[in-house]
C-alpha positions in Angstrom: 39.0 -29.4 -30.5 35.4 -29.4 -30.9 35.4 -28.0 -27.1 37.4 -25.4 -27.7 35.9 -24.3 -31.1 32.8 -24.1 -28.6 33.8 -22.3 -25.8 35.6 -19.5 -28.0 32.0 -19.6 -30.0 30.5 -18.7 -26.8 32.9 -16.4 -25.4 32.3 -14.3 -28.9 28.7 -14.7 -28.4 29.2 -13.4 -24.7 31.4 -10.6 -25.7 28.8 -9.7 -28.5 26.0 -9.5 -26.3 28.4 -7.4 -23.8 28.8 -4.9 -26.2 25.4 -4.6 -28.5 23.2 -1.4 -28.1 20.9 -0.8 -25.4 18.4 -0.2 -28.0 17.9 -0.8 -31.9 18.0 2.2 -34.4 14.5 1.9 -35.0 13.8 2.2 -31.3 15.8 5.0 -31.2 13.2 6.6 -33.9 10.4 5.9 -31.4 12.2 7.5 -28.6 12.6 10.7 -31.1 9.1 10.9 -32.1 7.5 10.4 -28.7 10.3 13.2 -27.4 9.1 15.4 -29.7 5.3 14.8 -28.8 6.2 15.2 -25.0 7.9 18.6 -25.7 4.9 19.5 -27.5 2.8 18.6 -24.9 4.7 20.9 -22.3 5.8 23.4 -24.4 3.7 25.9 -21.9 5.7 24.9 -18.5 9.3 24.2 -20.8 8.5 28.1 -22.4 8.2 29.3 -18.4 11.3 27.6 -17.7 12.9 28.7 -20.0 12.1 32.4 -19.6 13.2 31.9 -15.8 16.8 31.0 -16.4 17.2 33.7 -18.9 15.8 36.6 -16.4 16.2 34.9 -12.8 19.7 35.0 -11.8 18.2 32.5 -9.0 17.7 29.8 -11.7 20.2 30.7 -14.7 21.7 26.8 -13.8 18.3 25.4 -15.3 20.0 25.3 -18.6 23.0 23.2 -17.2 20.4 20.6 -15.9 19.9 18.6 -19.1 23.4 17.8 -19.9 24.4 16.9 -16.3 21.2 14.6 -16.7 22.7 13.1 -19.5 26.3 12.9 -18.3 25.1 10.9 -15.6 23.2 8.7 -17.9 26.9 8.2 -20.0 28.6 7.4 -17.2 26.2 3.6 -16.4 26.3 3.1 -20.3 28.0 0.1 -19.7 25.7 -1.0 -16.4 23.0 -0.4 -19.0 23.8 -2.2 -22.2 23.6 -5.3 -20.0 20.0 -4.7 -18.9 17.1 -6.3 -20.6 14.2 -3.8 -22.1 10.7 -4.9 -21.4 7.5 -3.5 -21.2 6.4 -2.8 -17.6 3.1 -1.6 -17.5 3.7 -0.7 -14.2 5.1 2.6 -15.4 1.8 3.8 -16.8 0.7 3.9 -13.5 3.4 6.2 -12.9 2.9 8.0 -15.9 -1.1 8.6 -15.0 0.2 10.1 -12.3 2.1 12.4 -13.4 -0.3 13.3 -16.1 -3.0 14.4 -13.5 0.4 16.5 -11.6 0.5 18.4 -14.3 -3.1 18.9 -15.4 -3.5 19.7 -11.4 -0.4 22.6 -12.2 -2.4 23.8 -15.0 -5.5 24.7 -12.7 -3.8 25.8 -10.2 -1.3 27.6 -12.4 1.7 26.3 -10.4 4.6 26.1 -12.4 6.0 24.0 -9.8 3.4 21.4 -9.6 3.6 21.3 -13.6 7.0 20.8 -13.8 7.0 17.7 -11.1 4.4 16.1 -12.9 5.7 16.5 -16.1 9.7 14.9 -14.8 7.4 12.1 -12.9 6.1 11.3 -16.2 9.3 11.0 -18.3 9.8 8.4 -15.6 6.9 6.4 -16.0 7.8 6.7 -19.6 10.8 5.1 -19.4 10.0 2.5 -17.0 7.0 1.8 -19.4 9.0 1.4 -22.6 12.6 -0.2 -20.8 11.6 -2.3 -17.9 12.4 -2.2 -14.2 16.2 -3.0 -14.9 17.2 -0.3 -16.8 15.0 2.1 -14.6 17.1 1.0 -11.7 19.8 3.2 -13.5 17.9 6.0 -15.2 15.4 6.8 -12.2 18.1 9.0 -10.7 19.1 10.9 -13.8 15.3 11.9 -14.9 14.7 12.5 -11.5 17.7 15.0 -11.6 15.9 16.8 -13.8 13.9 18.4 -10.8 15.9 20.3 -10.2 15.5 22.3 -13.2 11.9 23.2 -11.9 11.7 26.6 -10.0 9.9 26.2 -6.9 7.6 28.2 -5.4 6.4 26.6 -2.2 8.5 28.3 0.6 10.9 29.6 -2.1 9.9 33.4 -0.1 10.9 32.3 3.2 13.9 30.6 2.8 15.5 33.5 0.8 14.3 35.8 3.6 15.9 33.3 6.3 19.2 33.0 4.0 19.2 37.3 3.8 19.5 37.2 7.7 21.9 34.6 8.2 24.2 37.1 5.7 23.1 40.1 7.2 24.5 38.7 10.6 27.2 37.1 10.2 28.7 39.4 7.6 28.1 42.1 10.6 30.2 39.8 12.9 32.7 39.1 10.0 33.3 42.9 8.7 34.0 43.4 12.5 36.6 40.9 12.9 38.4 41.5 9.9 37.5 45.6 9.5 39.7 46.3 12.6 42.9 47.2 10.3 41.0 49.3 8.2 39.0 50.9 10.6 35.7 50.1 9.3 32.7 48.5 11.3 29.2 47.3 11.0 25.9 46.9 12.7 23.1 44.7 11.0 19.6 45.3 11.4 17.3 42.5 9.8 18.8 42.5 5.9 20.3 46.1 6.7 23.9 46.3 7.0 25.2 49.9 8.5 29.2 50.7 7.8 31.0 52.8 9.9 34.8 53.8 9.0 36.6 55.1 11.7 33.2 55.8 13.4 32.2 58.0 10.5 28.4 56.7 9.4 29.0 55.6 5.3 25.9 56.3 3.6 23.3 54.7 2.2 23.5 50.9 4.5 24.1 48.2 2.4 20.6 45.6 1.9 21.6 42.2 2.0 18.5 42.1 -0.9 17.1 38.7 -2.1 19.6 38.5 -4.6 22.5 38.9 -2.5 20.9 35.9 -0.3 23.0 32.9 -1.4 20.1 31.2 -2.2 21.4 31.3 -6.2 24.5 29.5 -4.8 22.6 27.2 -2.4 20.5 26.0 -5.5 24.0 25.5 -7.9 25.7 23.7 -5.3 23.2 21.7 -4.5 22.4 20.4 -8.1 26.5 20.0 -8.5 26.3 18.5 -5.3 24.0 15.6 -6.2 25.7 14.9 -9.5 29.3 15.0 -7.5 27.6 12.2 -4.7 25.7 10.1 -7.5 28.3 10.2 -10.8 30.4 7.1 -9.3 29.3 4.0 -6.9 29.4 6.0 -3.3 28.4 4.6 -0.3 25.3 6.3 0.9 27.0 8.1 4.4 29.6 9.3 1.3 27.1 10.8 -0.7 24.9 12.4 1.8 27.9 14.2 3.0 28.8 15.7 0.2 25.3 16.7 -0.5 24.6 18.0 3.0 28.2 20.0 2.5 26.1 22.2 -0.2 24.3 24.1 2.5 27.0 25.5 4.8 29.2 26.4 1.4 27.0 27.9 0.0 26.3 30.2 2.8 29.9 30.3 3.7 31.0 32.2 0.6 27.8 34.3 0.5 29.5 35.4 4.0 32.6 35.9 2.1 31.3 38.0 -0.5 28.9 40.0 2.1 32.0 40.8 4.0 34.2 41.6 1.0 31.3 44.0 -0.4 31.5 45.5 3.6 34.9 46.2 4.0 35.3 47.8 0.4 32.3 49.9 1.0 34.4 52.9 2.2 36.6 53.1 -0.3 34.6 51.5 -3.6 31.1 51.9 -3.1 30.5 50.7 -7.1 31.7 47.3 -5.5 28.4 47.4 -3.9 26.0 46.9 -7.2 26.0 46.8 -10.8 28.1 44.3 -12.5 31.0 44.6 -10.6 29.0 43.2 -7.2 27.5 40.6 -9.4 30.9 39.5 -11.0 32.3 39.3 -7.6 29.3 37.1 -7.0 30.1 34.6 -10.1 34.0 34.7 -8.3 32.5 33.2 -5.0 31.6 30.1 -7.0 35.3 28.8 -7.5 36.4 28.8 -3.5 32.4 26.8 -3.1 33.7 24.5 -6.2 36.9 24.0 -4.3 34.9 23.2 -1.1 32.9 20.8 -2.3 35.6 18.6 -3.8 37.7 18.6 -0.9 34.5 17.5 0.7 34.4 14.5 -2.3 38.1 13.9 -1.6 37.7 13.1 1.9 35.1 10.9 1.6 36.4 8.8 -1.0 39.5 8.7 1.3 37.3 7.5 3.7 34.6 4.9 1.5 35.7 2.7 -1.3 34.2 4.2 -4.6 33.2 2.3 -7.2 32.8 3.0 -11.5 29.2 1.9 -12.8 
């Protein structure tokens, strides 16, 4: 009896220890007062930020970033109440590091570099403060926040590169599918020329940075990363539904190029104002619906896992 009476003592313990807080109230005061500090501390970089997803349609996701960060960080809560917090002063290494990043940013008034340094700090941070084990889980989700930076470093060219790959293959598409209608096209560099029934439609249509799918290219991507990294995937899972982000994306730019082509005849508004950016916001459910077939035939394929 006095067995028993033992084991179900330590069974309770067990199950106690499975399901007590990650961290103590009074910790959680900590983590609210040194939040606050480090928003204070970045409030120049978080105010640029924030000004770019209100006026950059490139970068209006920014504001979704946070929460996807923290839904990830839901999803291991149980993977995480059963780590042990520690100090590891190996994170203020990390920390330092980002700390110069940022100050570097400042003098070189990159928002880019300011915004690494300051996400490669909240990691230090948190490795500081909850230990290597619990960083193991939470590296990915601050990490994710990255993507909430705007990037400058080749930002130009790749837009430019995207606006060609439309122009082109828009061209190709409106030609395919405009034989019904009558209508054709010819693409010089980001210009697209309409013709209906030969007839040249005037003004051509610019495939403009806006309309280069690099908005889409950075949404998908983001969603793309959370879809791969949300459950246990294996890796060839998860960089297959990341890599799937860049043809999508420019696949329905395509789409939407083509649409915006064929229509041009006959509704030229199509072609700008907020009807040619609602159509744009449209193209993101067939990209969704891509994407998770993608998901679904990998996990057909790989075993996935819960945290």
């Amino acid at each position: 009896m006095a067995s028993l009476d033992k084991e179900k003592k330590g069974a309770a313990g067990a199950s106690a220890a499975n399901s007590s807080p990650l961290l103590t109230p009074a910790a959680w005061v900590q983590i609210g007062v040194l939040g606050l500090l480090f928003v204070l501390l970045h409030s120049y970089v978080l105010g640029i930020l924030y000004q770019a997803g209100r006026n950059d349609p490139n970068w209006s996701h920014i504001f979704a970033i946070p929460f996807i960060s923290g839904y990830m960080v839901y999803r291991q809560r149980e993977r995480l109440k059963r780590c042990p917090t520690y100090l590891d002063y190996r994170g203020l290494g990390v920390f330092v590091f980002g700390l110069v990043m940022y100050g570097a940013g400042i003098h070189l008034n990159s928002t880019m570099i300011m915004g690494y340094g300051m996400v490669i700090e909240l990691i230090g941070l948190a490795w500081f403060f909850l230990g290597a084990k619990v960083m193991s889980s939470l590296w990915l989700p601050i990490a994710y926040l990255g993507f909430g930076v705007r990037f400058t470093f080749i930002y130009t060219y790749i837009s430019l590169v995207l606006q060609h790959v439309a122009s082109f293959a828009g061209a190709v598409a409106i030609n395919v599918l405009g034989i019904p209608l009558g209508v054709e096209a010819d693409n010089t560099g980001v210009l697209l020329t309409i013709y209906h029934h030969g007839a040249l439609i005037n003004p051509p249509l610019n495939v403009e940075e806006a309309c280069s799918g690099l908005r889409s290219l950075m949404a998908l991507t983001a969603i793309a990363v959370a879809m791969a990294f949300v459950d246990r995937r294996p890796w060839p899972s998860r960089l297959l539904i990341i890599a799937a982000a860049v043809p999508t994306a420019v696949a329905v730019n395509v789409f939407r190029i083509s649409v915006t082509g064929l229509s041009y005849p006959f509704q030229p508004e199509l072609s700008r104002g907020d009807a040619h950016d609602f159509i744009g916001l449209l193209m993101l459910l067939p990209a969704m619906g891509l994407l998770m077939l993608v998901m679904k035939l990998c996990d057909r394929t790989w075993e996935v896992k819960p945290w």
